[in-house]
C-alpha positions in Angstrom: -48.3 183.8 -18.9 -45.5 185.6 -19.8 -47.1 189.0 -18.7 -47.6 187.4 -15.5 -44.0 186.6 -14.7 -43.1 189.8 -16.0 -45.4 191.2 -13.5 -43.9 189.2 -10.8 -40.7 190.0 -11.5 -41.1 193.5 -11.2 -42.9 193.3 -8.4 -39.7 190.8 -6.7 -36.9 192.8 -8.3 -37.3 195.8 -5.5 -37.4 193.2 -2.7 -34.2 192.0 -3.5 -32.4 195.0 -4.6 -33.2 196.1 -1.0 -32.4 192.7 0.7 -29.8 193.6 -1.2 -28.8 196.8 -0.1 -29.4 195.7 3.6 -26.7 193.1 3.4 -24.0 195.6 1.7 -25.0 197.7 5.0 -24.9 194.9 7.4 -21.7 193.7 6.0 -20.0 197.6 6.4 -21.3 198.1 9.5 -19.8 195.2 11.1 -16.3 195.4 9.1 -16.5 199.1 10.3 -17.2 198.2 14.3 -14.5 196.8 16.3 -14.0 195.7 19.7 -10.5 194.8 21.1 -10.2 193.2 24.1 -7.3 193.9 26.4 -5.0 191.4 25.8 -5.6 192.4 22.2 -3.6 194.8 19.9 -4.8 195.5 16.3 -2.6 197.4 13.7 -4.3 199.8 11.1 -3.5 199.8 7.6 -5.0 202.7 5.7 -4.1 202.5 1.6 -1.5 199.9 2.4 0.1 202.3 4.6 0.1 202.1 8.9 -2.0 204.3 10.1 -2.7 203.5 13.8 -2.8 200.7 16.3 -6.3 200.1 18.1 -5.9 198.8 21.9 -9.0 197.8 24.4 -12.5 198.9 23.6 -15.1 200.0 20.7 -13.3 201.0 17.5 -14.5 202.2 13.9 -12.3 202.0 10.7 -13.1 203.1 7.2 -14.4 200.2 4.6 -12.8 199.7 1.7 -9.8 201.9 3.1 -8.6 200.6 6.2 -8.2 197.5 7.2 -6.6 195.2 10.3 -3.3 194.5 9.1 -2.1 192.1 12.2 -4.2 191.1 15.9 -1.3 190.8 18.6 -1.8 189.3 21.6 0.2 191.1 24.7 -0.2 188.3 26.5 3.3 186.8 27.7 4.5 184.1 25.1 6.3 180.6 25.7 8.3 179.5 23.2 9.9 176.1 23.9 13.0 175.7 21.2 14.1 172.4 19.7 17.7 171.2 21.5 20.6 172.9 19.7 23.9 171.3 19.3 26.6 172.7 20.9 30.3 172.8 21.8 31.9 173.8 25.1 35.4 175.4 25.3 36.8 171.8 26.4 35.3 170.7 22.6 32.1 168.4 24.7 29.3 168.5 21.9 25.9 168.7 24.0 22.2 169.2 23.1 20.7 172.3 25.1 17.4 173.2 25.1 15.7 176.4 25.8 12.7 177.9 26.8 12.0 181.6 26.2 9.5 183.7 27.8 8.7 187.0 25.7 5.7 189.7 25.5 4.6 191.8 22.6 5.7 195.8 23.9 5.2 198.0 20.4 2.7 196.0 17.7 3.6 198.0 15.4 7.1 197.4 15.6 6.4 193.6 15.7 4.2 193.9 12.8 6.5 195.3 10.5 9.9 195.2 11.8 11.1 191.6 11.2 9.9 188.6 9.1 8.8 186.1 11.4 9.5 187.1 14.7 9.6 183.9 16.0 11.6 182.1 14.0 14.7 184.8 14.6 14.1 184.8 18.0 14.5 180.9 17.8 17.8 181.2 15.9 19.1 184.0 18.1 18.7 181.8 20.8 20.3 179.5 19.4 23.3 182.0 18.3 23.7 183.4 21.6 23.5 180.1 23.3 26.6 179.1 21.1 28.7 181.9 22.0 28.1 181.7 25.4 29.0 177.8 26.1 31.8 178.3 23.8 33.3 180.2 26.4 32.6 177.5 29.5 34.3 174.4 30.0 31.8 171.2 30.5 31.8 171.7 34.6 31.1 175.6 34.4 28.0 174.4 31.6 26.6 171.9 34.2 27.0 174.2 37.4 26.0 177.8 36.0 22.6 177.4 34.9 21.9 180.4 36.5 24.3 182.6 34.8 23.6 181.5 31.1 20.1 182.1 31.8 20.6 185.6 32.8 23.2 186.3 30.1 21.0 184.9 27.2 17.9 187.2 28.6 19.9 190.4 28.8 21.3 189.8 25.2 17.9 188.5 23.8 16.2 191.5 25.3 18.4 193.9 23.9 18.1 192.4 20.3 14.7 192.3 20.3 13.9 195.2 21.3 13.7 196.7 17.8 10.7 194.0 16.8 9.1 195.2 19.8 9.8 192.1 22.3 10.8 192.2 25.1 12.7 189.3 26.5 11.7 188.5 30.4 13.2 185.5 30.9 15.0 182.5 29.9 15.5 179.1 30.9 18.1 176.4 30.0 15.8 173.2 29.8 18.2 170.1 29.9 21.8 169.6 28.9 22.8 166.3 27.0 26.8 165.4 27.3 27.7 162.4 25.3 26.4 158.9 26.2 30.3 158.6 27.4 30.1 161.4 29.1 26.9 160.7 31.0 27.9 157.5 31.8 31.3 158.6 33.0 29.2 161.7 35.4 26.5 158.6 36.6 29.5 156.5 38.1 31.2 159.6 39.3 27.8 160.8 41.1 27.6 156.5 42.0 30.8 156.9 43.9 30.2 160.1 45.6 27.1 158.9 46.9 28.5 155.7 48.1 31.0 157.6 49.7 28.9 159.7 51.4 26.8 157.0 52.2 30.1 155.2 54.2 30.3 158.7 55.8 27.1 158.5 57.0 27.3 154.6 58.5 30.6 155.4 59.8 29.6 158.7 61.3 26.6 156.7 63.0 29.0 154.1 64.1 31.1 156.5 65.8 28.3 158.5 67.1 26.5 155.0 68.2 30.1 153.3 70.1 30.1 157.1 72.0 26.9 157.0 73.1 27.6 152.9 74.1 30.9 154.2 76.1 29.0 157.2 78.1 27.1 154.8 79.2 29.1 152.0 80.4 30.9 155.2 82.0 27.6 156.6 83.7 27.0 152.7 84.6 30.0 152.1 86.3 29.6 156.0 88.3 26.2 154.9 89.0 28.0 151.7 90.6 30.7 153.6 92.5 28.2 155.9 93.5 25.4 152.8 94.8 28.7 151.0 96.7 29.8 153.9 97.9 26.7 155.2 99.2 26.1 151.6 100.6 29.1 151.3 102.1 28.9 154.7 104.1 25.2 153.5 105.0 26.5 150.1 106.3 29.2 152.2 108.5 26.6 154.6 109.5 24.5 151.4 110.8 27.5 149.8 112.7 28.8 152.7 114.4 25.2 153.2 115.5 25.1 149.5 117.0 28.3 149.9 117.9 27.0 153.5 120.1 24.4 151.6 121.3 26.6 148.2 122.8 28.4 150.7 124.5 25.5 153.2 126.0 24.0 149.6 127.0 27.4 149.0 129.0 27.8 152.3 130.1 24.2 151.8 131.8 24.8 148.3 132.9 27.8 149.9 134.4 25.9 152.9 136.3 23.4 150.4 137.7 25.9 148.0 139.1 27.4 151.5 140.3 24.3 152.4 141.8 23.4 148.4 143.5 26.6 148.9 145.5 28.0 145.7 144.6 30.2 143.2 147.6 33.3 142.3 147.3 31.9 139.1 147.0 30.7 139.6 143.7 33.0 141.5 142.1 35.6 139.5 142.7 33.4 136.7 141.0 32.6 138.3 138.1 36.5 139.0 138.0 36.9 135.3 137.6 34.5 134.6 135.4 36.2 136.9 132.8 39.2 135.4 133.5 37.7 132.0 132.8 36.8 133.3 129.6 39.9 135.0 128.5 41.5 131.3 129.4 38.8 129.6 127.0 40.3 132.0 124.4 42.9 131.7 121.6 45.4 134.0 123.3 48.8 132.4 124.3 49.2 134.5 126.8 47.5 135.0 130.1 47.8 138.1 132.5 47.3 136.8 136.0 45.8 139.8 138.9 48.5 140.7 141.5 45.9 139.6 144.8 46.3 135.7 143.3 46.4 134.5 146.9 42.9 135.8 147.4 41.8 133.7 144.5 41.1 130.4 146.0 38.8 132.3 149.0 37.2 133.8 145.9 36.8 130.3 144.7 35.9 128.9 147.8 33.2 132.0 148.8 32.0 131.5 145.3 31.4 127.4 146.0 29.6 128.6 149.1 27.2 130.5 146.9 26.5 128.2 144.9 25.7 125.3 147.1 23.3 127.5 149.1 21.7 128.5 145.8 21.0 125.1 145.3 20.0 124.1 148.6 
């Protein structure tokens, strides 16, 4: 029995010494191949020492002597800081809170040139964001957003820029006043817009009574203009009646011209428009010159008349 597991063993022992041997290759081929992707940077140490930084693509390293000291991303970073207390040059203490946008330029540099890069850049931040609102009263820290954001990049990026960071932008969050403060800037911005808002109404009133008044004024032209236009057509229409009464005499008058009238007759129709004009309201009468003819006027007109009835 026991020669047989001696035989077995000895028959075993060379499959595993090179099962074996196959991992210990295995395993030094894969620490030896490496692939970085682009957005990748990996830093080389060689005895301890840095020896090179590999970037994109297929990449072998020594075993047992090198080895990949840090993997940086060059991707673009956000780092969103905790709010900072801080005191304005009025003595306000607000809360500001930042956001910091930042890519990875030189690995090497951020690999070995500061502790915890993040953390300094978070109390850099901080720091600068102190000096600079120390300098603005609580108005100018409320209205120049802009500026501290581009003052804080330009002084970030140029301290950074020995850890091999560089700064691209950074971006004041939300500033916190006191509670008496904000309460004090809510009624303010309460007034102002109710203020604006009695603008407004009153600005609509006004524009609203001047559009009411133009028209009233275009009404009453309109009017004028309606009357007026009636008026003249009203004229227009009597002086054509008028024209044509007197074209109607004026031929009346031509055909009695033409008919050759008597005497007779004239002299009758004389009296008839004298017996008119009598009829009338006038006071006064004017009486023809040839009265004495009158009553053989009458009587030559009775004559006429009783033969007309006859």
């Amino acid at each position: 029995m026991n020669l047989f597991l001696t035989m077995v063993v000895q028959d075993i022992l060379p499959i595993i010494a090179l099962a074996i041997g196959l991992l210990i290759v295995l395993f030094v081929i894969f620490y030896c191949i490496r692939i970085v992707s682009q957005s990748d940077a990996y830093v080389i140490e060689r005895l301890g020492a840095y020896n090179r930084t590999l970037e994109k693509g297929l990449h072998f390293i020594l075993p047992f002597v090198e080895r990949v000291s840090n993997r940086v991303t060059l991707k673009e970073i956000v780092k969103d800081f905790a709010p900072q207390p801080v005191i304005t040059k009025d003595n306000v203490t607000m809360q500001i809170d930042t956001v910091v946008y930042f890519s990875i330029t030189d690995a090497k540099l951020y690999t070995y040139g500061i502790h915890n890069p993040i953390n300094a850049i978070e109390n850099l931040t901080a720091t600068t964001l102190r000096n600079i609102i120390g300098d603005l009263e609580l108005d100018q820290t409320l209205t120049s957003r802009d500026i501290i954001n581009t003052k804080m990049r330009a002084i970030l990026d140029e301290a950074t820029d020995p850890w091999g960071i560089r700064v691209t932008r950074v971006e004041v969050k939300n500033i916190l006043p006191p509670r008496d403060i904000q309460d004090a800037m809510e009624k303010q911005m309460r007034a102002e817009r109710e203020r604006r808002e009695s603008i407004l109404r009153a600005e609509g009133e006004k524009a609203s009574a001047i559009l009411v008044a133009e028209g009233q004024k275009e009404a009453v032209i309109l009017n004028a203009t309606a009357k007026k236009e009636a008026m003249i057509e009203e004229a227009l229409g009597q002086a054509q009646a008028m024209q044509l009464v007197f074209d109607a005499q004026a031929y009346g008058i031509e055909k009695i011209k033409a008919a050759h009238p008597s005497d007779e007759y004239l002299k009758l129709k004389s009296y008839e428009t004298l017996e008119k004009v009598a009829d009338g309201k006038s006071t006064k009468l004017i009486i023809p010159s040839d009265l004495q003819n009158l009553a053989t006027t009458v009587t030559s007109a009775k004559e006429f008349f009783t033969q007309e009835n006859n």
